[in-house]
C-alpha positions in Angstrom: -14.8 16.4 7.7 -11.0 16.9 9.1 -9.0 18.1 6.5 -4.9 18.3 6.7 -3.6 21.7 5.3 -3.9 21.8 1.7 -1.7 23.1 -0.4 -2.0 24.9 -4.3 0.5 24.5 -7.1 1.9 27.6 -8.7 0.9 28.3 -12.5 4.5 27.8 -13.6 5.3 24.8 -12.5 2.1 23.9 -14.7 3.1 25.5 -17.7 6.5 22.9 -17.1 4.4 20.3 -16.8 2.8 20.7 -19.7 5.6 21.4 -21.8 7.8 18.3 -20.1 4.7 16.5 -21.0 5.2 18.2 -24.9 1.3 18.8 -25.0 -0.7 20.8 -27.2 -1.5 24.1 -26.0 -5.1 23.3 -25.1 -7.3 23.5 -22.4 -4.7 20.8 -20.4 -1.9 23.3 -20.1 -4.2 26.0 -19.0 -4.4 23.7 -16.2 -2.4 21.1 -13.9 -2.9 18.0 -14.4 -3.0 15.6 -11.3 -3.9 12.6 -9.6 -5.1 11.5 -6.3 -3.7 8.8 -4.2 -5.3 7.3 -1.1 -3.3 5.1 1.8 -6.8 3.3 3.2 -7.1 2.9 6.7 -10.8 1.3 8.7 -13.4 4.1 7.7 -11.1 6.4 6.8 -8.1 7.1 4.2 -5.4 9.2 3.7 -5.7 11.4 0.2 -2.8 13.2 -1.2 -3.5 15.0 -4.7 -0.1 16.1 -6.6 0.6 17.2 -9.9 4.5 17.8 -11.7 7.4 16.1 -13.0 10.7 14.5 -11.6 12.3 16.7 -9.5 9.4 19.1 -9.3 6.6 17.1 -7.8 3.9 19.5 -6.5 1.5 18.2 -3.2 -1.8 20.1 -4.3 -3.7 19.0 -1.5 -3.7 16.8 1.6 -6.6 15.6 3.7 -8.1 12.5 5.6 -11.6 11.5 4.1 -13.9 9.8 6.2 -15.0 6.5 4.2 -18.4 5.8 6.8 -21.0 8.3 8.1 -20.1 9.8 11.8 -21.5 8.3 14.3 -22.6 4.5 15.9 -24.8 3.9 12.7 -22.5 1.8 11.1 -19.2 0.3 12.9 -15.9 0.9 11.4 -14.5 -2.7 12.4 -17.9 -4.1 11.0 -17.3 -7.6 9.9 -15.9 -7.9 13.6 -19.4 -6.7 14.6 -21.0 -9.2 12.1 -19.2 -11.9 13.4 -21.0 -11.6 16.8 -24.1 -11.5 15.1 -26.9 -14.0 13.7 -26.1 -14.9 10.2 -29.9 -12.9 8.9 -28.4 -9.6 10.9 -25.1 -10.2 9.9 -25.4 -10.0 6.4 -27.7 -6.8 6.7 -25.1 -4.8 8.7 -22.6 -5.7 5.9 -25.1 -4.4 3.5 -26.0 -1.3 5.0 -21.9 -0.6 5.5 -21.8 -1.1 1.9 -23.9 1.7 1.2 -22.8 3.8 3.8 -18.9 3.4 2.6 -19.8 4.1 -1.0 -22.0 7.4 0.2 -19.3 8.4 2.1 -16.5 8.0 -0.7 -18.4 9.6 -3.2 -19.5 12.4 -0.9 -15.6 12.8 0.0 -14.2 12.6 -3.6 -16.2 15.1 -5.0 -15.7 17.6 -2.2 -11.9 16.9 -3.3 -12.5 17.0 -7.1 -14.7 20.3 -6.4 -11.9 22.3 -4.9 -9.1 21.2 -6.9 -11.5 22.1 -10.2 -11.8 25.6 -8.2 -8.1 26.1 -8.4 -8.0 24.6 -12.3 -6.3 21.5 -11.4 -7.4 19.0 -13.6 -7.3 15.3 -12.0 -7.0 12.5 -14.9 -6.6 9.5 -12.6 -6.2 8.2 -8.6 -3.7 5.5 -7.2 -5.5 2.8 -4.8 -4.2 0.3 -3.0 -5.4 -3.1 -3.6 -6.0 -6.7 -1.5 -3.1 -9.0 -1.2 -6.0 -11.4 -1.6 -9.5 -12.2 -2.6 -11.8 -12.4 -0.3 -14.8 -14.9 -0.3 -18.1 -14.4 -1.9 -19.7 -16.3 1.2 -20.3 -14.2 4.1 -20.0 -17.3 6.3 -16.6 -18.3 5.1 -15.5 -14.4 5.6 -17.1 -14.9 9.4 -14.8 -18.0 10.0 -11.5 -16.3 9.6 -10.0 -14.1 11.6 -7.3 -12.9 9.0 -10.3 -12.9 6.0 -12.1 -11.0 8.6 -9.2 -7.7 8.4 -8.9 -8.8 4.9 -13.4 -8.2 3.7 -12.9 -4.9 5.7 -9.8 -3.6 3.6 -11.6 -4.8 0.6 -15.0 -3.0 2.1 -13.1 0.6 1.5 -11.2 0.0 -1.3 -14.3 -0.9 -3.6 -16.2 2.3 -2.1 -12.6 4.2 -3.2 -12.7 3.0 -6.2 -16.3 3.1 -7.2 -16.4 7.0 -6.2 -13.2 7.5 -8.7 -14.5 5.6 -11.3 -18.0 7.7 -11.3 -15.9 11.0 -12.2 -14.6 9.3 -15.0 -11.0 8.7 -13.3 -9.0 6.5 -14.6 -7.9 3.8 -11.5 -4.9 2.6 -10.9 -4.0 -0.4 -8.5 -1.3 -2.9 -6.9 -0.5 -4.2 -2.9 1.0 -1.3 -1.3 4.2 -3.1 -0.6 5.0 -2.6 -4.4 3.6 0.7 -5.0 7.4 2.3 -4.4 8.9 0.3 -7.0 5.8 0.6 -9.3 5.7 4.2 -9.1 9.6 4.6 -9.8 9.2 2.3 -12.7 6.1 4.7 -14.4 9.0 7.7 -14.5 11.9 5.9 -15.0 13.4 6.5 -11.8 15.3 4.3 -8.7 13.3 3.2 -6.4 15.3 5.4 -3.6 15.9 8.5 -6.1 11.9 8.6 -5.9 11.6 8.4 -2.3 14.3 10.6 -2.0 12.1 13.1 -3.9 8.9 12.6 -2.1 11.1 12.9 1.3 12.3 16.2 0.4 8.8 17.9 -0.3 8.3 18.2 3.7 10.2 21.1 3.7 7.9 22.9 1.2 4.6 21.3 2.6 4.9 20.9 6.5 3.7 18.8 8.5 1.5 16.2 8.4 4.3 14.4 6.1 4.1 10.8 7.7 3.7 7.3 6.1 0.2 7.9 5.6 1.1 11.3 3.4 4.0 9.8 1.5 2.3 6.0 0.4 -0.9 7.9 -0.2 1.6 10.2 -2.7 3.2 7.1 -4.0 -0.1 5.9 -5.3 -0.6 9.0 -6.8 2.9 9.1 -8.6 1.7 5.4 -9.7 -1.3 7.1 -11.4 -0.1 10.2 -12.5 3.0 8.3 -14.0 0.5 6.2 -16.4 -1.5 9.0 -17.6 1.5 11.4 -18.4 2.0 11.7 -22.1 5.5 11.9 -21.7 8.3 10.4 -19.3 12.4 10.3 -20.5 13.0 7.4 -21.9 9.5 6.3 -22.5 9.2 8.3 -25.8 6.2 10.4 -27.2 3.4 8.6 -28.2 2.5 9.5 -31.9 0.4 12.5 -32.6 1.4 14.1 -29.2 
Protein backbone atom coordinates (compact mmCIF):
# COMPACT_ATOMS: atom_id res chain seq x y z
CA UNK A 1 0.00 0.00 0.00
CA UNK A 2 1.32 3.74 -0.99
CA UNK A 3 1.59 5.65 1.94
CA UNK A 4 2.18 9.64 2.01
CA UNK A 5 4.95 10.67 4.59
CA UNK A 6 3.71 10.30 7.98
CA UNK A 7 4.30 12.40 10.47
CA UNK A 8 4.40 11.98 14.73
CA UNK A 9 3.17 14.48 17.29
CA UNK A 10 5.55 15.64 19.99
CA UNK A 11 4.73 14.60 23.72
CA UNK A 12 4.20 18.24 24.68
CA UNK A 13 1.85 19.28 22.59
CA UNK A 14 -0.06 16.17 24.13
CA UNK A 15 0.34 17.09 27.56
CA UNK A 16 -1.50 20.68 26.12
CA UNK A 17 -3.98 18.82 24.78
CA UNK A 18 -4.82 17.21 27.58
CA UNK A 19 -4.77 19.98 29.91
CA UNK A 20 -6.71 22.39 27.20
CA UNK A 21 -9.00 19.52 27.32
CA UNK A 22 -8.89 19.89 31.52
CA UNK A 23 -8.71 15.90 31.76
CA UNK A 24 -7.87 13.74 34.44
CA UNK A 25 -4.46 12.61 34.61
CA UNK A 26 -5.17 9.14 33.34
CA UNK A 27 -4.18 6.92 30.77
CA UNK A 28 -5.69 9.76 28.07
CA UNK A 29 -3.05 12.27 28.77
CA UNK A 30 -0.32 9.72 28.73
CA UNK A 31 -1.35 9.73 25.28
CA UNK A 32 -2.74 12.00 22.20
CA UNK A 33 -5.84 11.78 21.47
CA UNK A 34 -6.87 11.92 17.77
CA UNK A 35 -9.05 11.28 15.02
CA UNK A 36 -8.98 10.14 11.43
CA UNK A 37 -10.54 11.81 8.57
CA UNK A 38 -10.90 10.34 5.07
CA UNK A 39 -11.65 12.52 1.58
CA UNK A 40 -13.04 9.23 -0.47
CA UNK A 41 -12.13 8.92 -3.91
CA UNK A 42 -13.14 5.42 -6.45
CA UNK A 43 -11.20 2.58 -4.53
CA UNK A 44 -9.23 4.65 -2.78
CA UNK A 45 -9.29 7.55 -0.04
CA UNK A 46 -7.36 10.07 1.33
CA UNK A 47 -6.64 9.54 5.40
CA UNK A 48 -5.29 12.25 7.44
CA UNK A 49 -4.98 11.45 11.33
CA UNK A 50 -4.38 14.65 13.60
CA UNK A 51 -4.52 15.28 17.13
CA UNK A 52 -4.29 19.16 19.13
CA UNK A 53 -6.15 22.22 19.76
CA UNK A 54 -6.82 25.59 18.02
CA UNK A 55 -3.82 27.04 17.00
CA UNK A 56 -1.80 23.90 17.55
CA UNK A 57 -3.37 21.24 15.36
CA UNK A 58 -0.87 18.39 14.99
CA UNK A 59 -1.02 16.04 11.38
CA UNK A 60 -0.03 12.63 12.95
CA UNK A 61 -0.09 10.84 9.93
CA UNK A 62 -0.97 10.99 6.15
CA UNK A 63 -1.57 8.21 3.73
CA UNK A 64 -3.80 7.01 0.71
CA UNK A 65 -5.58 3.65 1.64
CA UNK A 66 -6.58 1.54 -0.99
CA UNK A 67 -10.46 0.74 -0.44
CA UNK A 68 -10.42 -2.63 -3.19
CA UNK A 69 -7.88 -5.43 -3.62
CA UNK A 70 -5.05 -4.65 -6.39
CA UNK A 71 -5.54 -5.98 -9.37
CA UNK A 72 -8.55 -6.72 -12.32
CA UNK A 73 -10.55 -8.78 -9.57
CA UNK A 74 -12.87 -6.33 -8.85
CA UNK A 75 -13.32 -2.87 -10.96
CA UNK A 76 -13.00 0.35 -9.21
CA UNK A 77 -15.78 2.03 -11.49
CA UNK A 78 -17.98 -1.16 -10.83
CA UNK A 79 -21.54 -0.25 -11.06
CA UNK A 80 -20.25 1.15 -14.63
CA UNK A 81 -19.06 -2.41 -15.20
CA UNK A 82 -22.50 -3.76 -13.85
CA UNK A 83 -24.34 -1.78 -16.04
CA UNK A 84 -22.96 -3.57 -19.15
CA UNK A 85 -23.75 -6.65 -17.61
CA UNK A 86 -26.88 -9.21 -17.32
CA UNK A 87 -28.94 -8.32 -14.42
CA UNK A 88 -27.90 -12.29 -12.57
CA UNK A 89 -23.99 -11.10 -13.13
CA UNK A 90 -24.62 -7.77 -12.37
CA UNK A 91 -25.73 -8.09 -8.99
CA UNK A 92 -22.87 -10.67 -8.18
CA UNK A 93 -20.09 -8.25 -9.16
CA UNK A 94 -21.79 -5.68 -6.84
CA UNK A 95 -21.65 -8.28 -4.26
CA UNK A 96 -18.36 -9.49 -4.50
CA UNK A 97 -17.18 -5.45 -4.54
CA UNK A 98 -18.98 -5.28 -1.41
CA UNK A 99 -16.84 -7.68 0.19
CA UNK A 100 -13.78 -6.83 -1.32
CA UNK A 101 -14.23 -2.84 -0.27
CA UNK A 102 -15.07 -3.78 3.34
CA UNK A 103 -11.78 -6.28 3.38
CA UNK A 104 -9.89 -3.77 2.09
CA UNK A 105 -11.05 -0.89 4.57
CA UNK A 106 -10.73 -2.96 7.47
CA UNK A 107 -7.35 -4.26 6.36
CA UNK A 108 -6.33 -0.45 5.73
CA UNK A 109 -7.70 0.98 9.07
CA UNK A 110 -6.18 -1.24 11.27
CA UNK A 111 -2.69 -0.98 9.69
CA UNK A 112 -3.40 2.91 10.51
CA UNK A 113 -4.86 2.32 14.03
CA UNK A 114 -1.78 -0.20 14.58
CA UNK A 115 0.94 2.37 13.99
CA UNK A 116 -0.62 5.23 15.56
CA UNK A 117 -1.18 2.81 18.89
CA UNK A 118 2.73 2.16 18.28
CA UNK A 119 3.38 5.79 18.83
CA UNK A 120 0.61 6.06 21.84
CA UNK A 121 -1.79 8.08 19.90
CA UNK A 122 -4.97 7.13 20.96
CA UNK A 123 -7.83 7.59 18.11
CA UNK A 124 -11.49 8.15 19.78
CA UNK A 125 -13.35 8.90 16.50
CA UNK A 126 -13.00 9.40 12.31
CA UNK A 127 -14.67 12.06 10.12
CA UNK A 128 -16.47 10.56 6.79
CA UNK A 129 -17.98 12.07 4.21
CA UNK A 130 -21.41 11.20 3.48
CA UNK A 131 -23.99 10.98 0.19
CA UNK A 132 -25.74 14.09 -0.89
CA UNK A 133 -28.36 11.42 -1.51
CA UNK A 134 -29.80 7.97 -0.96
CA UNK A 135 -29.35 5.73 -3.31
CA UNK A 136 -31.89 2.99 -4.34
CA UNK A 137 -32.29 -0.40 -2.78
CA UNK A 138 -33.07 -1.76 -6.36
CA UNK A 139 -30.04 -2.57 -8.30
CA UNK A 140 -32.07 -2.02 -11.51
CA UNK A 141 -33.14 1.47 -10.68
CA UNK A 142 -29.26 2.17 -9.68
CA UNK A 143 -28.44 0.63 -13.34
CA UNK A 144 -30.81 3.15 -15.05
CA UNK A 145 -29.14 6.30 -13.91
CA UNK A 146 -26.27 7.64 -14.86
CA UNK A 147 -25.93 10.17 -11.92
CA UNK A 148 -27.26 7.22 -9.27
CA UNK A 149 -24.69 5.27 -11.06
CA UNK A 150 -21.47 7.79 -9.52
CA UNK A 151 -23.82 8.20 -6.67
CA UNK A 152 -24.10 3.71 -5.50
CA UNK A 153 -20.24 3.93 -6.10
CA UNK A 154 -19.50 6.89 -3.52
CA UNK A 155 -21.94 5.17 -1.24
CA UNK A 156 -20.05 1.63 -2.09
CA UNK A 157 -16.80 3.17 -0.11
CA UNK A 158 -18.21 5.13 2.34
CA UNK A 159 -20.12 2.17 4.00
CA UNK A 160 -16.82 -0.01 3.76
CA UNK A 161 -15.16 3.31 5.59
CA UNK A 162 -17.45 3.36 7.91
CA UNK A 163 -18.00 -0.17 8.75
CA UNK A 164 -14.06 -0.66 9.28
CA UNK A 165 -14.25 2.48 11.92
CA UNK A 166 -17.11 1.38 13.58
CA UNK A 167 -15.51 -2.30 14.28
CA UNK A 168 -12.54 -0.55 16.37
CA UNK A 169 -15.08 0.90 18.39
CA UNK A 170 -14.73 4.58 16.70
CA UNK A 171 -17.00 6.79 17.12
CA UNK A 172 -18.28 8.11 13.29
CA UNK A 173 -18.87 11.23 12.36
CA UNK A 174 -20.66 12.36 9.05
CA UNK A 175 -22.07 15.33 6.72
CA UNK A 176 -21.79 16.16 2.58
CA UNK A 177 -18.29 17.39 2.21
CA UNK A 178 -19.43 20.71 1.06
CA UNK A 179 -20.33 21.54 4.70
CA UNK A 180 -17.64 19.79 6.51
CA UNK A 181 -15.61 23.42 6.64
CA UNK A 182 -18.30 25.12 8.33
CA UNK A 183 -19.17 22.02 10.52
CA UNK A 184 -15.74 21.63 11.66
CA UNK A 185 -15.38 25.40 12.56
CA UNK A 186 -18.61 25.29 14.35
CA UNK A 187 -17.29 21.94 16.80
CA UNK A 188 -14.36 24.53 18.09
CA UNK A 189 -15.88 27.65 17.98
CA UNK A 190 -14.06 29.06 15.32
CA UNK A 191 -14.69 31.10 11.63
CA UNK A 192 -15.01 29.26 9.02
CA UNK A 193 -11.75 31.05 7.36
CA UNK A 194 -9.80 31.33 10.81
CA UNK A 195 -9.94 27.38 10.53
CA UNK A 196 -8.83 27.04 7.09
CA UNK A 197 -6.46 29.56 7.74
CA UNK A 198 -5.05 27.13 10.39
CA UNK A 199 -5.13 24.00 8.41
CA UNK A 200 -3.38 26.13 5.45
CA UNK A 201 -0.55 27.01 7.57
CA UNK A 202 0.41 23.35 8.72
CA UNK A 203 2.23 22.79 5.15
CA UNK A 204 5.01 24.42 6.33
CA UNK A 205 5.53 22.03 9.19
CA UNK A 206 4.33 18.86 7.22
CA UNK A 207 5.45 19.19 3.46
CA UNK A 208 4.18 18.14 0.81
CA UNK A 209 1.47 16.24 -0.14
CA UNK A 210 -0.83 19.15 1.40
CA UNK A 211 -3.53 19.38 -1.42
CA UNK A 212 -7.32 19.30 -1.33
CA UNK A 213 -7.34 15.70 -0.77
CA UNK A 214 -4.93 16.26 2.60
CA UNK A 215 -6.76 19.38 3.88
CA UNK A 216 -10.84 18.00 3.40
CA UNK A 217 -9.61 14.68 4.65
CA UNK A 218 -8.25 16.94 7.84
CA UNK A 219 -11.38 18.84 7.97
CA UNK A 220 -13.25 15.65 8.58
CA UNK A 221 -11.02 14.88 11.17
CA UNK A 222 -11.38 18.32 12.93
CA UNK A 223 -15.25 17.50 12.51
CA UNK A 224 -14.58 14.37 14.63
CA UNK A 225 -12.08 15.30 16.86
CA UNK A 226 -14.12 18.51 17.64
CA UNK A 227 -17.17 16.25 18.98
CA UNK A 228 -15.23 13.98 21.16
CA UNK A 229 -13.07 16.82 22.82
CA UNK A 230 -14.12 17.30 26.43
CA UNK A 231 -13.50 20.75 26.24
CA UNK A 232 -13.71 23.60 23.55
CA UNK A 233 -13.88 27.74 24.74
CA UNK A 234 -17.01 28.62 24.98
CA UNK A 235 -18.59 25.25 25.01
CA UNK A 236 -17.98 24.80 28.82
CA UNK A 237 -16.90 21.56 30.74
CA UNK A 238 -19.14 18.96 30.93
CA UNK A 239 -19.80 18.04 34.67
CA UNK A 240 -17.46 15.62 36.36
CA UNK A 241 -14.59 16.44 33.87
Amino acid sequence: MRSYRKETVKRPIWQTACAYARRALTLSCMAASAALGFRLHTGWAALVAIAGVPGKFQVVLRRRVELLPRGDSVPRFVYHKAAELPPPQAAELVRRAETASEESARTAVKEVLDHLHSLAVAVKAAGIPSGSRPVPSELSAVLRSHPMIHTAEGALFQRAVTSACQSHDLAVFSVREKEVWQNAASRWNLKEQELRQQVDGLRKSVGAPWGTDQKTAMAFALLALGEVTDAIPGRGVPAGK
